[in-house]
Each structure stands twice: as structure tokens, then as C-alpha cells.
N, C-alpha and C positions, 0 to 999 in steps of 0.2 A: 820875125816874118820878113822885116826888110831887109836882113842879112840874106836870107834864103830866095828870094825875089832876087837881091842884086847879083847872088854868086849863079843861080840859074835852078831848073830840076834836078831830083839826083841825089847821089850820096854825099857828093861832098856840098852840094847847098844846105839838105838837109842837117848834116852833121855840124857844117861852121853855125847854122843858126840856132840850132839847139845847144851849142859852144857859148856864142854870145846871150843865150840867155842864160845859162847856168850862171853867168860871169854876172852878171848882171844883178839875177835873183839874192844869189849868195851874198852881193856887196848890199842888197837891200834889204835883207834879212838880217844879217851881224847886227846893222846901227842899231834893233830895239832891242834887241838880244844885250846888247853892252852896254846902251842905256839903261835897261832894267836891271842887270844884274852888279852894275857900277866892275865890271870888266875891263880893259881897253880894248879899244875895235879890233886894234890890229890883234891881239891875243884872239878875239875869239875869232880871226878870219882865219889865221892862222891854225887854230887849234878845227876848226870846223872844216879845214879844205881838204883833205885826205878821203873822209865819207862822202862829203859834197863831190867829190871828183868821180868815185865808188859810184854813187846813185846815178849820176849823169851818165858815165858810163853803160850803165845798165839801162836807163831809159833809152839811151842812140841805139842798144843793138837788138832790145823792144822795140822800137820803132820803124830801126831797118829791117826787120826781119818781118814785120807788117805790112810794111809800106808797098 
């Protein structure tokens, strides 16, 4: 939301905010994900970012195409 307030209305507010929180999500999801499974973080950021990019994707053009 602060990302999208600072860059303005629009698509690209929209889009960088939705960016930053993917970015975000994803980095706070991994830690119990590879805590739990005794993983290392960076393998499961790594092995998780391909889908995680895939989904985000598809919620920004969900969104813009609502919005």
C-alpha cells in the first residue's frame, strides 16, 4: 500500500505495489517453509520463485483488468 500511495494511481502504482508485496510475501513465507522442512532458505526461495512469479503475474493482470 505504501509503495502504491508513493508511486501514485494507476497501473504502474498498482503493479510496483503488488511487486513489492510479492517480494515481500514470498521472502516471509520460505523462512517456515525451511525451517520446517530443515531445507536451506535460499534453496527453497530459489526453487519456489518461478510459481511465485507465475501467480503474481496472474493476480496483476486479475486486478488490472478489474480495477
Amino acid at each position: 500500500m505504501l509503495v502504491a500511495l508513493a508511486i501514485g494511481p494507476g497501473v504502474l502504482g498498482a503493479s510496483l505495489g503488488l511487486a513489492v508485496f510479492a517480494i515481500v510475501n514470498h521472502l516471509a513465507v520460505a523462512l517456515p517453509v525451511a525451517v520446517t522442512s530443515g531445507v536451506r532458505y535460499r534453496k527453497v526461495l530459489l526453487a519456489s520463485g518461478p510459481i511465485a512469479a507465475i501467480h503474481t503475474a496472474g493476480n496483476v493482470s486479475v486486478g488490472l483488468l478489474a480495477g
